[in-house]
C-alpha positions in Angstrom: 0.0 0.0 0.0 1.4 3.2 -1.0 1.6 6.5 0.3 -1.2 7.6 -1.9 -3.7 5.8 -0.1 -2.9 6.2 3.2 -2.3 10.4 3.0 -6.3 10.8 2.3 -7.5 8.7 5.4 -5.2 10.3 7.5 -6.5 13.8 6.2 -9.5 12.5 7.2 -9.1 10.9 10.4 -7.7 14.3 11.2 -10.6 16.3 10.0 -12.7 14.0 12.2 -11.1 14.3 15.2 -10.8 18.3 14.5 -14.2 18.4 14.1 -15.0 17.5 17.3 -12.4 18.9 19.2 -13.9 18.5 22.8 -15.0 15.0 22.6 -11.4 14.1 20.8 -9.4 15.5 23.9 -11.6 13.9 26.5 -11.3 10.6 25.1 -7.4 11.5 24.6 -7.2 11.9 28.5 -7.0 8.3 29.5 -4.1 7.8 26.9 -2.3 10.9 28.1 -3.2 10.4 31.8 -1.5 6.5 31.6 1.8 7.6 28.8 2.4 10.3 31.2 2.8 8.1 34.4 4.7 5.9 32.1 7.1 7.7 31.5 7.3 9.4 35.1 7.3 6.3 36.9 9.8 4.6 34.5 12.1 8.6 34.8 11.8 7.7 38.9 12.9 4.0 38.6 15.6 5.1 36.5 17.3 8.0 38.8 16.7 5.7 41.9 18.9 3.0 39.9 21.7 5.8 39.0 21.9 7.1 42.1 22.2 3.6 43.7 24.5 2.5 40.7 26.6 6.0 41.7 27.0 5.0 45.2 27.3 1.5 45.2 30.0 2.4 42.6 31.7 4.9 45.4 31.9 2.4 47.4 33.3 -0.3 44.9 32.2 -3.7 43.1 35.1 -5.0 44.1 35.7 -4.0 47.9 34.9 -5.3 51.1 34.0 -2.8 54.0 34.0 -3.7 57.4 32.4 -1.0 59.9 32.1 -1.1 63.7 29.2 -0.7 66.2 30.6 1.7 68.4 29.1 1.7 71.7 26.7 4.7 72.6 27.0 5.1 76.1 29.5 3.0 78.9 26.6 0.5 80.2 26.4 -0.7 75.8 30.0 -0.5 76.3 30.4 -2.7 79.5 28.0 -5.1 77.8 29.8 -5.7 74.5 33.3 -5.6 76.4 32.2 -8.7 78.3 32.3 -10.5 75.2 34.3 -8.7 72.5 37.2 -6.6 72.0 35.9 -4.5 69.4 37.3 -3.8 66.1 41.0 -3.6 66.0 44.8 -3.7 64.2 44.5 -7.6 65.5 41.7 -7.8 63.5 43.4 -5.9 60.4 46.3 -8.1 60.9 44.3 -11.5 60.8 42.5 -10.5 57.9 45.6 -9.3 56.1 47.4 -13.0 56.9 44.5 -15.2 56.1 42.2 -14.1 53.5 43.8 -14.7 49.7 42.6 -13.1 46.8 43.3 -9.1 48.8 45.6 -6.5 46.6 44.9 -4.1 49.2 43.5 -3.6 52.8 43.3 -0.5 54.8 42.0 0.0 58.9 40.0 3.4 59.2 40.0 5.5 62.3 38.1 8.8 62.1 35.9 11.8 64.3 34.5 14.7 64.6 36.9 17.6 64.9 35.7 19.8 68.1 37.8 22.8 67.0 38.8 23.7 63.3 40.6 26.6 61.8 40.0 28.5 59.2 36.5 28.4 60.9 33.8 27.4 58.7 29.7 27.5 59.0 29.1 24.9 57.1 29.4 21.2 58.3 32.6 20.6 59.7 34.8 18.3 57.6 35.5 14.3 59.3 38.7 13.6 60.1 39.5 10.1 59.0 43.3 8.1 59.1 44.2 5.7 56.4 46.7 4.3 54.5 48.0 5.3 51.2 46.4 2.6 49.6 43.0 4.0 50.5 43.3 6.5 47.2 43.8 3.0 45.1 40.9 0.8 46.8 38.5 3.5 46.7 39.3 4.6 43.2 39.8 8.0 44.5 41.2 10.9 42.1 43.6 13.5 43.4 43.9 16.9 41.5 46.9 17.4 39.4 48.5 20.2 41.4 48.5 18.0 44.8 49.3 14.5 45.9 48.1 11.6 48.1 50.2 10.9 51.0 52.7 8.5 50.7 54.0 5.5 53.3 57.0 7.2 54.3 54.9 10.1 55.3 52.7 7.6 57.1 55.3 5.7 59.3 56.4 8.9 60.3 53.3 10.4 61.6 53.9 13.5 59.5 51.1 16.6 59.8 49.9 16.4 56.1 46.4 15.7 54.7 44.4 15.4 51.7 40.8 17.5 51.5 37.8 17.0 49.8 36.3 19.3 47.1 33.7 20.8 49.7 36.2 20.6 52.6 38.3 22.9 50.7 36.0 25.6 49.7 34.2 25.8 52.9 38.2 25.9 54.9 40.4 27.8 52.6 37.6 28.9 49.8 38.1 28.4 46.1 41.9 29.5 45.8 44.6 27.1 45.4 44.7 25.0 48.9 48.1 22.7 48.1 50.8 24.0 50.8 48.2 25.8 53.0 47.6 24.9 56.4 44.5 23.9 58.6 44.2 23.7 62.6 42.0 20.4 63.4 41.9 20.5 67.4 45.5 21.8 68.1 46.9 20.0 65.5 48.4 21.9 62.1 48.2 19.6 58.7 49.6 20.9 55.7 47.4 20.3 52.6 49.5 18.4 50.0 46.3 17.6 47.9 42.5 18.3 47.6 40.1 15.1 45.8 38.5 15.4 42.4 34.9 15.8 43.5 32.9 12.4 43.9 29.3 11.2 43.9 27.8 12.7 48.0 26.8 10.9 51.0 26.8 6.7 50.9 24.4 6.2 53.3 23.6 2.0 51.9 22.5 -0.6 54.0 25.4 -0.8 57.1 27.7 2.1 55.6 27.7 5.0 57.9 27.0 8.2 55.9 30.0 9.1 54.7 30.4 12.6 52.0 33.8 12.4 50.5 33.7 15.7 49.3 33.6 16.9 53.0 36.8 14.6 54.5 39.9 15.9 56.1 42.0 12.5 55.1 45.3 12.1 56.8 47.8 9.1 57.8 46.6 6.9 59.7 49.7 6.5 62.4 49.2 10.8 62.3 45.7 10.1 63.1 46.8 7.3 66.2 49.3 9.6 67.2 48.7 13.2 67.1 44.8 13.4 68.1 42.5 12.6 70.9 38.6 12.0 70.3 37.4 13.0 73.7 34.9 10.3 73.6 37.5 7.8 72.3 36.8 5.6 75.8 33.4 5.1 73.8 35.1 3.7 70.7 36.9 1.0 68.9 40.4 1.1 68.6 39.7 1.3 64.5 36.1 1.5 63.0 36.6 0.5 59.9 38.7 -2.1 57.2 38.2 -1.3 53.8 39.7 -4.7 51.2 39.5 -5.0 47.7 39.9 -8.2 46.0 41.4 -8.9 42.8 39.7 -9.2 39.3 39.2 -12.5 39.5 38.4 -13.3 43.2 34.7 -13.8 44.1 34.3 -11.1 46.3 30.7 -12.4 48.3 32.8 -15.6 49.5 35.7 -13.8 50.6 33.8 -11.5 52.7 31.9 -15.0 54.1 35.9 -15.4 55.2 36.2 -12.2 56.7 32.9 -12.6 58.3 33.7 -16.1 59.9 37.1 -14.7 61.4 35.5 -11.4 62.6 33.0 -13.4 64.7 35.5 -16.1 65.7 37.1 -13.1 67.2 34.9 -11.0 68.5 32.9 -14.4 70.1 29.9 -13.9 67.6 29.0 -10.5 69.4 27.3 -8.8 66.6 29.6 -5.6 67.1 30.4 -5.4 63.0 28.9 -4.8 59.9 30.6 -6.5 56.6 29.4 -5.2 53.9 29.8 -6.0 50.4 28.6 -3.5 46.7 28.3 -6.5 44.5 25.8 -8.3 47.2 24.1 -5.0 47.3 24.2 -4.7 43.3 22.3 -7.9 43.0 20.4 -7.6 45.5 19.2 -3.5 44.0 19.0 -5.2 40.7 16.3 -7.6 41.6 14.3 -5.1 44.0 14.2 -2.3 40.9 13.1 -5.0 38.5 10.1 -5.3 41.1 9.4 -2.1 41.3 9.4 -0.9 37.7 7.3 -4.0 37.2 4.7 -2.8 39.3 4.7 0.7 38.6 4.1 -0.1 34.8 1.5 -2.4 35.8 0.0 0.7 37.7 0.8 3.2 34.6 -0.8 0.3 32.6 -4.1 0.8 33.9 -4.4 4.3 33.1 -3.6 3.0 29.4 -6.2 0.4 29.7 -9.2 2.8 30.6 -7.6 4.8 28.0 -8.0 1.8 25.5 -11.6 1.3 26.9 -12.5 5.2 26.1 -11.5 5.2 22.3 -13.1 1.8 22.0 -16.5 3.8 23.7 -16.2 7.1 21.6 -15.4 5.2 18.3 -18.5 2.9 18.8 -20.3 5.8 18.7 -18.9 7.3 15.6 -19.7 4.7 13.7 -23.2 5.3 15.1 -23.0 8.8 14.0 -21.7 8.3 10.8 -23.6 5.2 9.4 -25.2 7.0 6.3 -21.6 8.4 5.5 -20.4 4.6 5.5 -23.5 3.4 3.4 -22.1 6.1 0.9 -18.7 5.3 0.8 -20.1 1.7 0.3 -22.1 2.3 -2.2 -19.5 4.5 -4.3 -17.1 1.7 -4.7 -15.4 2.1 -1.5 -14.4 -1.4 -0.2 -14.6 -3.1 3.6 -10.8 -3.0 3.7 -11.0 0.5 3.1 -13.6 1.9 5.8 -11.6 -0.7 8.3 -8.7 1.7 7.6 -10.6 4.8 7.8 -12.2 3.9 11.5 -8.5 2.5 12.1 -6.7 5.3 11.5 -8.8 7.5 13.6 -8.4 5.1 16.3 -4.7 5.1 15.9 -4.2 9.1 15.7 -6.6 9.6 18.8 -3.7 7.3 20.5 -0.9 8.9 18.9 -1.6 12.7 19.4 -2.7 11.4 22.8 0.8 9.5 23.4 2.6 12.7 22.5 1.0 14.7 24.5 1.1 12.3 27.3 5.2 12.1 26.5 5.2 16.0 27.4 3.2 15.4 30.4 5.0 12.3 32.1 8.6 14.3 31.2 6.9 17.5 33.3 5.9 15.4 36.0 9.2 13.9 36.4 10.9 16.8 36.9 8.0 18.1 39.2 8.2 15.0 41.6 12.3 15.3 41.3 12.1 18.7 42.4 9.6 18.7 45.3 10.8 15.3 46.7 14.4 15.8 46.1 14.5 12.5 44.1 16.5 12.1 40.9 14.6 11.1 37.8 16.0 10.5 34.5 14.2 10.3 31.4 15.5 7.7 29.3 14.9 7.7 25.6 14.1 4.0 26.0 10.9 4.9 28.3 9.3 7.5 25.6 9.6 4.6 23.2 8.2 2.2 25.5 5.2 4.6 26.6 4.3 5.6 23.5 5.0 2.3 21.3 2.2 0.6 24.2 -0.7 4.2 23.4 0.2 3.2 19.4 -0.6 -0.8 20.7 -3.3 0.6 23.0 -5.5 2.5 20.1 -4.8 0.0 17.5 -6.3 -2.8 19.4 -9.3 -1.4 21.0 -10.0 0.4 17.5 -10.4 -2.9 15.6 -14.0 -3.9 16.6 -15.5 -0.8 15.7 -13.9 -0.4 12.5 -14.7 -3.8 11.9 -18.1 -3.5 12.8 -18.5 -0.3 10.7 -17.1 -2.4 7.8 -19.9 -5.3 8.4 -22.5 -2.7 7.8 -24.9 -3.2 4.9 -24.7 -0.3 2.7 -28.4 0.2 1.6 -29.3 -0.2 5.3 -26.6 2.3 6.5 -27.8 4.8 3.5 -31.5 4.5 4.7 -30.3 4.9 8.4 -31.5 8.2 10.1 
């Protein structure tokens, strides 16, 4: 069928559907109505999965993170001190000898500065001690004009450190920070490098919250060594291990490794948390397959009653327009051909409907994103999808009508008042 023949029926669906402006748009509603959450549901599914992605990346397919339950108050404390040490180097050190498959391992110790200078009103920075290897198992970048700290600098204790993006700007502002100084407590650190900014808080499932651009990262022994948390009585001696296994090593069954020597150790006291992205990846994976599942199902019976409505309105055409299909009949016009004309209105009521509804899901996106503070991304893959189902949506409920309209007797329809 050539071009030829399908230009005048569209002509003409469109004339219909101008013609009746009014009734066109209200039965447009349900298709725009059920595109439109298509799309906005599938644009909130989307940013929840990149922002997860973005954080679970942070954090690293490949690592293993071990984090401490630090004790509130001293009767918690008494209680797990009956039974457990607490995170510690002995720890670190029996992790390091007995788990293969590790190309790097770090301990973590880290608080909250009581006094900083330059003072700053923003929130003050964390002050956390690693080792140098930290920058490689946390994929971290360092910008050009500084340096991460090195292991020399760390057996050594020396006063250096390495900021975050918002760390420096809210310390020493947007100048060049490398070779400046900051007080934390009563201790000066020399900046010898400031991080490339990085995705913000990783707050997921037994992480603490944790913004990177707002770190104050020093050597570890300078950490051990030079500072005092006044409610360090309170804490472990570190509170964290960060691993990160090699290419090929399975990283869900080392951590079972890790896990079974942590609670061998600490006599099964539930005072850690081991942690481990690819687990978490998986287990994201599945539980926003579920939810996009659903929510389509949801947007899907907007569609539906949408379907329903043009199926309704073009019954009635047909009604309305039974002498003008006795007449087309009788002038040589064929059953094939008035199945396409009723068709094709069908199918534009569901496309300029789909279109519109496109327009309306990618507002409401950005509405929802805004006033929940969600991200939502609109993926070209969700138009298609939303408005590849209206097209579906109008082409099936349109074929009974048009079929019935082609089953009329023309003499009949021609007589019909």
């Amino acid at each position: 069928m050539g071009i030829s023949h399908i230009l005048p029926e569209l002509k003409m669906g469109m004339a219909s559907l101008y013609a009746h402006k009014l009734r066109s748009l209200l039965t447009m509603l349900g298709m725009i109505f059920g595109v439109g959450a298509v799309v906005a549901m599938l644009s909130i599914t989307a940013g929840a999965q990149k922002e997860m992605m973005s954080f679970i990346d942070q954090l690293g397919v490949n690592n293993i993170i071990v984090e401490a339950h630090e004790a509130l108050d001293r009767n918690e404390l008494q209680t797990v001190r009956a039974v457990s040490p607490g995170l510690s180097f002995r720890d670190y050190r029996a992790i390091s000898e007995n788990v293969s498959g590790l190309v790097a391992i770090t301990p973590r110790k880290r608080f909250k500065p009581q006094k900083l200078l330059p003072k700053t009103t923003n929130e003050p920075p964390q002050l956390i001690g690693v080792l140098p290897n930290f920058v490689e198992i946390n994929s971290l970048k360092v910008n050009p004009d500084g340096r991460f700290f090195t292991e020399d600098e760390n057996k050594s204790s020396a006063p250096v450190c390495v900021l975050g993006e918002s760390a420096k700007v809210s310390l020493l502002g947007f100048d060049k920070a490398v070779g400046k100084y900051i007080k934390v407590n009563d201790t000066w650190l020399q900046v010898i490098g400031v991080l490339m900014p990085s995705a913000g808080d990783a707050d997921v499932e037994g992480v603490q919250a944790a913004n990177r651009n707002n770190m104050v990262i020093a050597p570890l022994n300078t950490v051990m060594r030079r500072f005092e948390d006044n409610t360090s009585y309170l804490k472990d001696e570190i509170d964290g291990i960060y691993m990160k296994v090699g290419p090929n090593v399975d990283s869900i069954e080392t951590s079972n490794v890790v896990k079974a020597i942590l609670t061998a150790t600490h006599k099964d006291a539930g005072d850690f948390t081991v942690v481990v992205p690819a687990g978490l990846l998986e287990e994201k994976k599945q539980t926003q397959l579920i939810f996009s599942i659903v929510m389509i199902c949801i947007a899907g019976i907007s569609l539906l009653v949408g379907g329903i409505g043009i199926m309704n309105i073009m019954l009635a055409t047909v009604l309305e327009r039974t002498r003008e299909i006795g007449i087309r009949r009788a002038i040589g016009a064929r059953q094939s051909d008035i199945v396409r004309q009723f068709l094709t209105e069908a199918v534009l009521i569901s496309i300029v409907g789909g279109l519109i509804g496109i327009a309306f899901g990618f507002t409401l996106s950005r509405i929802i994103g805004s006033a929940a503070g969600w991200s939502t991304v609109v993926t070209t893959g969700s138009i298609v999808v939303a408005f590849g189902v209206s097209v579906f949506i109008g082409l099936l409920f349109g074929i009974y009508p048009a079929v019935q309209a082609a089953k009329l007797d023309p003499i009949e329809a021609i007589r019909y008042e």
